[in-house]
Wavefront OBJ file of the C-alpha trace (Angstrom):
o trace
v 10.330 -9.395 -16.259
v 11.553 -9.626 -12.640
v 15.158 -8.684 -10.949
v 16.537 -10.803 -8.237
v 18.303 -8.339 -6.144
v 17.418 -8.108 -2.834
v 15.539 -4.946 -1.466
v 17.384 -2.618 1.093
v 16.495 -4.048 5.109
v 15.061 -1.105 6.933
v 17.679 1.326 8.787
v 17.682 4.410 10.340
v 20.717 6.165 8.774
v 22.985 8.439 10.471
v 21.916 11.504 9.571
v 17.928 10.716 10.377
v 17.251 9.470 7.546
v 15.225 6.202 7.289
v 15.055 3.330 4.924
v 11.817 1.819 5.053
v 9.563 -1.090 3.682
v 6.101 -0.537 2.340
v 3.915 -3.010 1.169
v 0.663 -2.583 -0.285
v -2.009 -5.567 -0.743
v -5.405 -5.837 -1.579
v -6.157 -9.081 0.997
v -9.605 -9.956 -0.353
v -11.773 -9.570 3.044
v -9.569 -12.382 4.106
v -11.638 -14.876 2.035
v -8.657 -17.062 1.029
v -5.605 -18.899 3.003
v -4.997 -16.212 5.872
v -2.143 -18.326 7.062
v -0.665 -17.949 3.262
v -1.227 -14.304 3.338
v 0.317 -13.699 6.929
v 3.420 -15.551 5.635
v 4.025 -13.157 3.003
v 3.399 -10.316 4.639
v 5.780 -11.716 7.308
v 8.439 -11.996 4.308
v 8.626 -8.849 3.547
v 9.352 -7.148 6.666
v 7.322 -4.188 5.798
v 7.076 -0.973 8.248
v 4.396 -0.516 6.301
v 1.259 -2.317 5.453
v -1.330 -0.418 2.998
v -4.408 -2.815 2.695
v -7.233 -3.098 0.356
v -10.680 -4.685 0.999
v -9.598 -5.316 4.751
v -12.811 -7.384 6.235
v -15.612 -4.759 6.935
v -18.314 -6.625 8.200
v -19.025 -9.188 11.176
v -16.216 -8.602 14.496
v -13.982 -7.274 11.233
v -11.546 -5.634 14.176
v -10.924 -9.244 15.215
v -10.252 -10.408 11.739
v -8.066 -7.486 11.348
v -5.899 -7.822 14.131
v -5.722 -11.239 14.273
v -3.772 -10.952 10.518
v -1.654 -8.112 12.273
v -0.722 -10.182 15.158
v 0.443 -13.079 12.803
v 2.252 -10.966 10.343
v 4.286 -8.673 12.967
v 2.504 -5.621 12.796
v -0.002 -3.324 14.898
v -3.262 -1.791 13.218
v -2.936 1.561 12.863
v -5.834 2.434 11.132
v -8.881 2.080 8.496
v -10.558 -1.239 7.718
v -14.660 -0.454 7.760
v -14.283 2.865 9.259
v -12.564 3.922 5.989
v -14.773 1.432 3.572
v -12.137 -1.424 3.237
v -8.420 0.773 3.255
v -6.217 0.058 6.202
v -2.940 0.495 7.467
v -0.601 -1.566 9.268
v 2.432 -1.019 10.813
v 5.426 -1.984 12.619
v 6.390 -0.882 16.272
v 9.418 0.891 14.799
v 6.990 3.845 13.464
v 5.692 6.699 15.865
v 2.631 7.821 14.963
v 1.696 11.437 15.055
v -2.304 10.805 14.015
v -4.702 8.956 11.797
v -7.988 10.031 9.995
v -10.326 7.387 8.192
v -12.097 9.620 5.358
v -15.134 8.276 3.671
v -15.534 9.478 -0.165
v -18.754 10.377 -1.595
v -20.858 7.414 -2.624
v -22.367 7.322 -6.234
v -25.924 5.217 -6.238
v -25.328 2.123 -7.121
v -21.868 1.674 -6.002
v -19.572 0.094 -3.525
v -18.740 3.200 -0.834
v -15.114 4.252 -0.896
v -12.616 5.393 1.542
v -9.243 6.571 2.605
v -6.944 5.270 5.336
v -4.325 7.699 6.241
v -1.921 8.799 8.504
v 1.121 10.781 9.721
v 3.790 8.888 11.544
v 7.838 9.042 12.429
v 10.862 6.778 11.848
v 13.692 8.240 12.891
v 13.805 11.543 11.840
v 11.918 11.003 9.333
v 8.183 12.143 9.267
v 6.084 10.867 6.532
v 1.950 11.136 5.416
v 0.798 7.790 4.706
v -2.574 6.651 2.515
v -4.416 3.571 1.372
v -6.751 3.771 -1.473
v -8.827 1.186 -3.079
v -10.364 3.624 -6.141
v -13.668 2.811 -7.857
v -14.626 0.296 -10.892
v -15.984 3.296 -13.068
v -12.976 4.819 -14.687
v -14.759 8.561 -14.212
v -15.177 8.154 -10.525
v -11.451 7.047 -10.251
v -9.957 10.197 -11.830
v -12.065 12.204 -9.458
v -10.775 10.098 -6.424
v -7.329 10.512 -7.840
v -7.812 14.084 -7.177
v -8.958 13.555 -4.374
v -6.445 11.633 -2.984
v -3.821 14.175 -4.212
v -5.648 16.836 -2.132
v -5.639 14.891 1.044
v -1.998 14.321 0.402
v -1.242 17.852 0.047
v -3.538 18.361 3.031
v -1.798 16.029 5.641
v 0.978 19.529 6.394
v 3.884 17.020 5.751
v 6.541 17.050 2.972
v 7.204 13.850 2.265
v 4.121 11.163 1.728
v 3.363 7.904 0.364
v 0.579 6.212 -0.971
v -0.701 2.740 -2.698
v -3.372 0.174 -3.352
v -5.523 -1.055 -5.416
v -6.337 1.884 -8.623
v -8.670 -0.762 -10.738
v -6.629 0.142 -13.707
v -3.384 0.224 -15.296
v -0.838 2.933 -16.000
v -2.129 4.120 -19.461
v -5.480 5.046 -17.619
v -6.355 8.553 -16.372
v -6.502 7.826 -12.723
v -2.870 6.695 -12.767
v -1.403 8.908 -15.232
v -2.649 11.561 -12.909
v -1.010 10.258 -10.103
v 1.943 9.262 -11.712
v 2.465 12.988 -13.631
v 2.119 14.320 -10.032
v 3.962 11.259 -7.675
v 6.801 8.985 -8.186
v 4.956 5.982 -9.492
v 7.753 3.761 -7.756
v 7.582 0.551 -9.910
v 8.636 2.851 -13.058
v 11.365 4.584 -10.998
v 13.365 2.136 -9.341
v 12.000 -1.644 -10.920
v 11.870 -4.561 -8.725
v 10.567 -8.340 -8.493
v 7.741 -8.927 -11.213
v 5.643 -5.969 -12.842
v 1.918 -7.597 -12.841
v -0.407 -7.445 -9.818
v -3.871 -8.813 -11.400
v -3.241 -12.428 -12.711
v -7.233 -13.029 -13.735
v -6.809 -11.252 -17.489
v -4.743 -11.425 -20.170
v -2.489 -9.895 -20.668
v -1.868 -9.673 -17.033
v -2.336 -5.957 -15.653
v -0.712 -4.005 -12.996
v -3.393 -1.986 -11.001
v -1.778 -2.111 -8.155
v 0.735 0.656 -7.342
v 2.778 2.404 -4.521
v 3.611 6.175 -4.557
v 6.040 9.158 -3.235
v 6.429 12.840 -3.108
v 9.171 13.760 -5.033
v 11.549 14.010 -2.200
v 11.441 10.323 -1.131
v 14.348 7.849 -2.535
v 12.857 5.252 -4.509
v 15.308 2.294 -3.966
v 13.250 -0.764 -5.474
v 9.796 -1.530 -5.996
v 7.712 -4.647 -7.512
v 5.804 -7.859 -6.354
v 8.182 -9.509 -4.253
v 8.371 -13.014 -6.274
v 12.002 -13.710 -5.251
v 11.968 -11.892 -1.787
v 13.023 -14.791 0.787
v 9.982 -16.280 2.579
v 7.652 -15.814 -0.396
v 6.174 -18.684 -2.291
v 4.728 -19.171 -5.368
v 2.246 -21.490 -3.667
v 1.326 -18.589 -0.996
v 1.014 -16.090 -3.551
v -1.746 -17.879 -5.279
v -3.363 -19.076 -1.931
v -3.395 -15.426 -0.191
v -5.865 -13.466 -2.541
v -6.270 -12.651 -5.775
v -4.062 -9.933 -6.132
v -0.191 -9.420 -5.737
v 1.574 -7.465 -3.369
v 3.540 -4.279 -3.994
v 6.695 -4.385 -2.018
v 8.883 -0.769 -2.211
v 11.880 0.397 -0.339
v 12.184 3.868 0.345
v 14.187 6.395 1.860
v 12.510 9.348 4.099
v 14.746 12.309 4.622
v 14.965 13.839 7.882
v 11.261 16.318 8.281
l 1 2 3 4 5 6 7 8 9 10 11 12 13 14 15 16 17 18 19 20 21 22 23 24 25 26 27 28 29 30 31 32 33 34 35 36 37 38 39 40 41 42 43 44 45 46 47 48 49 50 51 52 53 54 55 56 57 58 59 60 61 62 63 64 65 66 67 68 69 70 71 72 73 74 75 76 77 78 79 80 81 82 83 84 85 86 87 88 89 90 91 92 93 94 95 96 97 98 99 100 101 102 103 104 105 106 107 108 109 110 111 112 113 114 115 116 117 118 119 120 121 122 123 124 125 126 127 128 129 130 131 132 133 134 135 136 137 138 139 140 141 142 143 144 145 146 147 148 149 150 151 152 153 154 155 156 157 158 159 160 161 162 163 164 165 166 167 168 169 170 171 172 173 174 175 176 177 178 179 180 181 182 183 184 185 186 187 188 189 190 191 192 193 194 195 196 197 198 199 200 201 202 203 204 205 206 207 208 209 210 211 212 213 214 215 216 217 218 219 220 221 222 223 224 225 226 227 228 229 230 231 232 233 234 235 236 237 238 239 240 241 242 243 244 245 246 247 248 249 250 251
């Protein structure tokens, strides 16, 4: 089921508060229609961008930037330094730092990674993370952990994070981050539900996150959001975008 009503714009309020878009995307390696998937990301006028499986190999900085420059936003960190997580963002953030933290890598598996940072709007300061967590559903609950111990590691109160968790909410990656996060799509529902179109029934494994202290005003994949197609959806990659609208209280 999807709702129609259009997310919040991003504002800085008057008391230092800010409104602010996140999106979170898993963009294939840029494999697909990277005009398609700059359009969309364009859309959605995210401040911002958590990527999955960013391009990792061969001048993957160009590849990178080049879908920043397209889509309005700056890299700001991750891609193969972090094993396929990266952020974007707009010029409206300030950021404070960034750390790229590789996990540890079972044999036989793809390595994984964290892209994270602290950065400002407004008044408001917020820890940031991308995650892309691991096919084996015992290695994702221990990345889960992980990833809520880097969280509560960044020294900031309020944090988000989102990608890619390889499974849906009944599993035990995403109940644990759900029991200890506001899984957003459950607080405040948005757009469509589903993220992974290639099973039936369709799944959503992909998922943005907040500290308890962050306003969840809408979250879902943005089917209805103006400048998004059906047609670019399916071209982009083979997942769906997360699109949430939050609001930071002042640090």
């Amino acid at each position: 089921m999807a709702t129609s009503t259009l997310l919040p714009n991003s504002r800085t309020e008057s008391d230092g508060s800010s409104v602010i878009r996140v999106l979170s995307y898993n963009i294939r390696s840029m494999r697909d229609d990277t005009d398609a998937l700059a359009r969309i990301i364009s859309a959605c006028a995210p401040d911002l961008v958590l990527v999955q499986e960013a391009p990792r190999f061969f001048r993957w900085r160009k590849k990178l930037a080049r879908l920043a420059a397209a889509s309005g936003q700056v890299i700001l960190t991750g891609g193969a330094t972090a094993a396929g997580p990266a952020i974007l963002c707009s010029l409206r953030a300030t950021v404070e730092r960034t750390e790229d933290v590789l996990l540890p890598l079972t044999p036989g598996q793809h390595r994984r990674g964290f892209a994270t940072a602290v950065v400002r709007f407004g008044g408001a300061r917020v820890g940031v993370l991308s995650c892309h967590l691991s096919l084996r559903k015992d290695e994702r609950r221990e990345q889960a952990g992980m990833l809520l111990d880097r969280l509560a590691g960044m020294g900031v109160e309020h944090a988000i994070a989102g990608g890619d968790l390889n499974e849906g909410p009944d599993g035990p990656a995403f109940r644990l981050l759900s029991g200890a996060l506001q899984d957003c799509r459950a607080v405040a529902p948005w757009g469509g539900e589903e993220t992974w179109r290639y099973s039936e029934p369709h799944r959503r494994i992909d998922a943005v996150f907040a500290t308890k202290g962050i306003e969840v005003l809408g979250c879902g994949v943005p089917l209805e959001q103006p400048g998004v197609t059906p047609a670019d959806l399916i071209a982009a990659t083979d997942h769906l975008p997360v699109l949430a609208a939050l609001r930071v209280p002042v640090a």
